[in-house]
Every structure is written in C-alpha cells, then in structure tokens.
Backbone as JSON, one array per atom type, in Angstrom:
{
  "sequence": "XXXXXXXXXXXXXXXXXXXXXXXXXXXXXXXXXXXXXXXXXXXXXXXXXXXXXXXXXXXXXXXXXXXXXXXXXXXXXXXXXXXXXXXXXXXXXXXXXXXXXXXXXXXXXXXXXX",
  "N": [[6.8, 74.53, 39.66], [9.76, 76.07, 38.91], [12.78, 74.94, 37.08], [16.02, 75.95, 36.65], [19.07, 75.71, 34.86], [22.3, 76.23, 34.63], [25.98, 76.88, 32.89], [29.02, 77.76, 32.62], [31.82, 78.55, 30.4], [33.42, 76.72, 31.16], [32.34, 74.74, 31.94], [31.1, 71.4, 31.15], [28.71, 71.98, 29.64], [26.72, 69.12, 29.43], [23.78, 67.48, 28.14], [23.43, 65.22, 29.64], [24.15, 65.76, 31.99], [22.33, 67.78, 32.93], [20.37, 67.04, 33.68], [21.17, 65.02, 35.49], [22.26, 66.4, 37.5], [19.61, 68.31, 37.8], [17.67, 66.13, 38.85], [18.99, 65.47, 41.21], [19.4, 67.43, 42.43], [16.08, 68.29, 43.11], [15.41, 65.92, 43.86], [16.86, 66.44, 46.57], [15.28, 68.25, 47.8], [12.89, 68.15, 47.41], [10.37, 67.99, 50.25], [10.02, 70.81, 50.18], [8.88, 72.02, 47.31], [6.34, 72.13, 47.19], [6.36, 75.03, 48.08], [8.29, 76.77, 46.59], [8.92, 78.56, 44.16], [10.66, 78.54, 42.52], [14.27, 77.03, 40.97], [17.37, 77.58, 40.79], [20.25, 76.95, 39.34], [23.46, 77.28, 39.23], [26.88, 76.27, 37.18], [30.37, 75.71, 37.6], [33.52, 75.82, 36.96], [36.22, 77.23, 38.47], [39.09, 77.03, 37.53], [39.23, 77.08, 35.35], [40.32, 74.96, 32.54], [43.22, 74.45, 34.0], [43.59, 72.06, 36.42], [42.48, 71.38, 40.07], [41.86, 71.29, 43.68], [38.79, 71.32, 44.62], [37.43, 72.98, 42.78], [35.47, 72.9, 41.06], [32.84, 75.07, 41.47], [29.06, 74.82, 42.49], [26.31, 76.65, 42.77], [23.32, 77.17, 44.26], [20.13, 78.87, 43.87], [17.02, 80.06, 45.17], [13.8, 80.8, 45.27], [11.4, 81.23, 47.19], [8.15, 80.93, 47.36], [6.84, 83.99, 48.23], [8.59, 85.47, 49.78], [12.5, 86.48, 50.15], [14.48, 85.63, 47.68], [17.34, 82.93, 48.29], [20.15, 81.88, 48.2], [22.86, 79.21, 48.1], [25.92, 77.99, 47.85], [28.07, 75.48, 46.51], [32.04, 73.43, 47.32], [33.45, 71.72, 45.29], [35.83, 68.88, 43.99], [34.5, 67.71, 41.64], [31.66, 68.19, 39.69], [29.06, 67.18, 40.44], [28.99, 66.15, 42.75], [29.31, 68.84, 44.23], [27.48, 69.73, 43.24], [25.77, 67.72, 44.95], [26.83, 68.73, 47.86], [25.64, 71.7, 47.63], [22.87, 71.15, 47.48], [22.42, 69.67, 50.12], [22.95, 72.16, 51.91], [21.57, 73.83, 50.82], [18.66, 72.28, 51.9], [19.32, 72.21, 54.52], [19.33, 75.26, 55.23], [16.24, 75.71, 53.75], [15.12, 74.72, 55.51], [15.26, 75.77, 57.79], [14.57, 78.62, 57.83], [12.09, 78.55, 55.77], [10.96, 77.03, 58.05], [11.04, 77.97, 60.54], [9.28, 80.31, 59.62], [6.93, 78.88, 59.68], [6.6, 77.87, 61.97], [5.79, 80.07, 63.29], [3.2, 80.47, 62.27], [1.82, 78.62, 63.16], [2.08, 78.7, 66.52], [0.99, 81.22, 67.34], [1.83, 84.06, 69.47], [0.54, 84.42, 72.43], [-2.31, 86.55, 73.31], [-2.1, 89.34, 75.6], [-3.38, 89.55, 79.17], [-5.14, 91.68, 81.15]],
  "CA": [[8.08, 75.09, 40.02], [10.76, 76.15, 37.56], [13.91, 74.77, 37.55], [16.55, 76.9, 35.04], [20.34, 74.99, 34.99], [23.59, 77.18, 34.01], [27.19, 76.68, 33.22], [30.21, 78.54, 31.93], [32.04, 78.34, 29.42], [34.36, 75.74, 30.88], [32.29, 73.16, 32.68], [30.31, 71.03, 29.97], [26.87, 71.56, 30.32], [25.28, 68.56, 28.67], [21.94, 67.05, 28.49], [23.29, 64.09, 30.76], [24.98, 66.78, 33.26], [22.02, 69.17, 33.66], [19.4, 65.51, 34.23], [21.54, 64.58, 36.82], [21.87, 67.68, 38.58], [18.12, 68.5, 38.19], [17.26, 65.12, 39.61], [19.44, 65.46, 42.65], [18.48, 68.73, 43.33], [14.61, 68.1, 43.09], [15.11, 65.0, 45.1], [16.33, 66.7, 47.84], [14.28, 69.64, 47.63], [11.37, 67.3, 47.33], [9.27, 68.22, 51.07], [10.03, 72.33, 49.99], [8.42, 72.1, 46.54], [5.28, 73.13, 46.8], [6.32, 76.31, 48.88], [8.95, 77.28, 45.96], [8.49, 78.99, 42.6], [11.84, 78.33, 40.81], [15.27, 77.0, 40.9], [18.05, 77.94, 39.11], [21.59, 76.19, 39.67], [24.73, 77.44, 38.31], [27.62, 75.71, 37.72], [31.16, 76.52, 37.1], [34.72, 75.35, 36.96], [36.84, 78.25, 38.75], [40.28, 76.82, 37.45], [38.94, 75.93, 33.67], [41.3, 73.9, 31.92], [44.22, 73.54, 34.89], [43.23, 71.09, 37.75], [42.6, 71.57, 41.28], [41.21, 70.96, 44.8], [37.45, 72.23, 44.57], [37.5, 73.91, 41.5], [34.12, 73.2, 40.68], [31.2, 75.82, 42.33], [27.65, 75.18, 42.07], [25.46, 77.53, 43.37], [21.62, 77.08, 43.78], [19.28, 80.02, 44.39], [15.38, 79.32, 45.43], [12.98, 82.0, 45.64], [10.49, 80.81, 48.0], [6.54, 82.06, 47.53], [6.28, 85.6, 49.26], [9.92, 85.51, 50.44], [13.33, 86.71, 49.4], [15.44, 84.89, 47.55], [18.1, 82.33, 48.97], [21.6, 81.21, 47.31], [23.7, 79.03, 48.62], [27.18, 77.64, 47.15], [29.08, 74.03, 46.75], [32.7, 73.17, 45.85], [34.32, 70.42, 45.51], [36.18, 68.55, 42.8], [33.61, 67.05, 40.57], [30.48, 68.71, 39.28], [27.76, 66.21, 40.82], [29.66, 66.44, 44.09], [28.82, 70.3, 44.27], [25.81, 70.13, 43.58], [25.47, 67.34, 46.26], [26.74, 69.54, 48.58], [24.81, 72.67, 47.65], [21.42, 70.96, 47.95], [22.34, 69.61, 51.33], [23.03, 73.18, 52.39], [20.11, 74.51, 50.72], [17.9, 71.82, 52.46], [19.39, 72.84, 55.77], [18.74, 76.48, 55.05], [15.11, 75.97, 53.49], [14.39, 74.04, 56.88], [15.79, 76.96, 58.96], [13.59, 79.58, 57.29], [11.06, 78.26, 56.24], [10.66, 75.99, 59.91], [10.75, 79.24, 61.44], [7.74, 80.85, 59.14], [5.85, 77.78, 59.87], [6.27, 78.22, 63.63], [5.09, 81.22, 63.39], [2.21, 80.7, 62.28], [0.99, 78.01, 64.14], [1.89, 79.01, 67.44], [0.9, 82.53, 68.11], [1.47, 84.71, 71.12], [-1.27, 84.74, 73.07], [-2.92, 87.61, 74.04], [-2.06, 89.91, 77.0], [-4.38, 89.46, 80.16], [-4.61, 92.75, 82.14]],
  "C": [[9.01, 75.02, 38.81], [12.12, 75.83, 37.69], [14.59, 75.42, 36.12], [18.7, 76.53, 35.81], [21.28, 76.2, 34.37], [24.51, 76.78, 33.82], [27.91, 77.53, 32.65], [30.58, 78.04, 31.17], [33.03, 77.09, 29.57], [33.84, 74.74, 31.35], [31.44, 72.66, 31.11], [28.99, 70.36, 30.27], [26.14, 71.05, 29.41], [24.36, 68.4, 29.0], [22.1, 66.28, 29.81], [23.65, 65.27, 32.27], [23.9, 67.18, 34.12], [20.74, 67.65, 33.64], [20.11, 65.12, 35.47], [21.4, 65.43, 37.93], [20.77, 68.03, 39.2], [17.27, 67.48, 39.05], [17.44, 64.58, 41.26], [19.28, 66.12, 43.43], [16.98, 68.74, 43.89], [14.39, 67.01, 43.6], [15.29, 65.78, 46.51], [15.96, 67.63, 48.23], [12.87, 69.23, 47.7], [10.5, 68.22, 48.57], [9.36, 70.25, 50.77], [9.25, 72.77, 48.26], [7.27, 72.48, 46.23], [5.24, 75.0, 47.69], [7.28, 77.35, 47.65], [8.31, 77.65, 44.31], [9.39, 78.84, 41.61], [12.95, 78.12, 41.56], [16.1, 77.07, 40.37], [19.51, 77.22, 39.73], [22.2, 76.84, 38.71], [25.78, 76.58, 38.65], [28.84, 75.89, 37.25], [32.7, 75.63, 37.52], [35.64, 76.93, 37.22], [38.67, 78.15, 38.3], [40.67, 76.49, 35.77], [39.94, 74.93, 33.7], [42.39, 72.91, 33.04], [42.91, 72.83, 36.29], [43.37, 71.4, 39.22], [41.83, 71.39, 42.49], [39.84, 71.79, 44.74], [37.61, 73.09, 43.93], [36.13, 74.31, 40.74], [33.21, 73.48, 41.53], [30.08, 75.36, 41.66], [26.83, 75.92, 43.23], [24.32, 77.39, 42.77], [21.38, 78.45, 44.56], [17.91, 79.14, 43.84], [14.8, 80.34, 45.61], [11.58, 81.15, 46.05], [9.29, 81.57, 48.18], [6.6, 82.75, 48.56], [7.16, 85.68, 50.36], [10.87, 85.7, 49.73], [13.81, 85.6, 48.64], [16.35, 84.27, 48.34], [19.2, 81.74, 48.32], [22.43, 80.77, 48.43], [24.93, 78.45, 47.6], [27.79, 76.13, 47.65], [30.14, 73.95, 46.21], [33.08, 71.7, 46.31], [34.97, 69.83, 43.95], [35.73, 67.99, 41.64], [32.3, 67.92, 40.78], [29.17, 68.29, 40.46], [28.36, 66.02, 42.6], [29.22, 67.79, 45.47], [27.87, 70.71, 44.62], [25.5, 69.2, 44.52], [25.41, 68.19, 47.12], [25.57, 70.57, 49.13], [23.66, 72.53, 47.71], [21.42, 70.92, 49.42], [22.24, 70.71, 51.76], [21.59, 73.75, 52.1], [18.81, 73.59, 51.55], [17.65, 72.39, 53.84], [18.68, 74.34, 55.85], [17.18, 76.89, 54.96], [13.95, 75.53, 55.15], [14.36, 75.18, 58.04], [14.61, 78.09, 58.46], [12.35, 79.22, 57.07], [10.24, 77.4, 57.23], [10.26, 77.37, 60.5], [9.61, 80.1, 60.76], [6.52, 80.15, 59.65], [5.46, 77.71, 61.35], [5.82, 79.39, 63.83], [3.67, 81.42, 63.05], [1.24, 79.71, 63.15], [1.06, 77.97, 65.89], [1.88, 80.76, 68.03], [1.08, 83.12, 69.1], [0.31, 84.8, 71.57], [-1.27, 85.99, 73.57], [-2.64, 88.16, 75.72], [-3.47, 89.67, 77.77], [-3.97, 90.76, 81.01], [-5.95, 92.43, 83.13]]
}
C-alpha cells in the first residue's frame, strides 16, 4: 500500500510532521490495509499565518482495490489533531463500505423456490 503525504505552502511539512501523521493514519487504518492500494493525506492551514478555531484541514483519500475512491476531511486547531480526526472518520467510513461489500458476499440471497 502507498501512502503519499501533502501540505501547502503554509503548514510545515517536515520529516517529523509527515512520520507522525503516517503512523497515526496507518495505525488506524491497520484491519483495512490489505484491501487498500494507497493513501494520500493532505494537509493544510486555511487561515496561514493569522490564527484561528480549526484552521487546520486534513483530508485523507483511500482508493480501495476494485472500488471508487473515498475522501474524507478533519479540522481542528493543530495538525495531528486533524488528522486524528480524519482517520477516525475514515475508519468509520471504510467499515461502512467495505462491511457492507463483505456482507454481501458472504450472505447471498438464496434462490427462489417456485
């Protein structure tokens, strides 16, 4: 699986930044990992320089083997916060979709009786 980190020009995307992120993400992404082919996280400061209540978005997108894509979004006021968030959401999400593929395949309709 590929993970591919982003930022803008105002958050500061170091080495330590995009290790933490990747680590928190890919923890809790962990039981969806072998079903996924890549993650990409962006992350972004919507207020640059001035200060403010959830200023910083991260947004993950997951493209899930032989399924669309999926993006969801985090804000909150710190970077590592965000991306907390936005995994939780994406966990929820990956559980919702792919839960519901998975039920699908193991419980089939049964067959009409005429």
């Amino acid at each position: 699986m590929q993970f591919q980190f982003n930022t803008d020009s105002s958050v500061m995307g170091t080495r330590d930044v995009a290790q933490r992120i990747e680590a928190q993400v890919r923890q809790r992404l962990a039981r969806f990992a072998d079903r996924l082919t890549r993650i990409e996280v962006h992350v972004s400061d919507v207020n640059g320089r001035k200060h403010g209540a959830d200023d910083k978005h991260c947004t993950i997108e997951v493209r899930p083997r032989g399924a669309r894509p999926i993006g969801v979004t985090g804000k909150a006021a710190d970077v590592d916060a965000a991306a907390r968030i936005a995994a939780g959401t994406m966990a929820e999400r990956l559980g919702r979709v792919l839960g519901r593929a998975e039920r699908g395949r193991r419980n089939p309709s049964p067959d009409k009786v005429i």
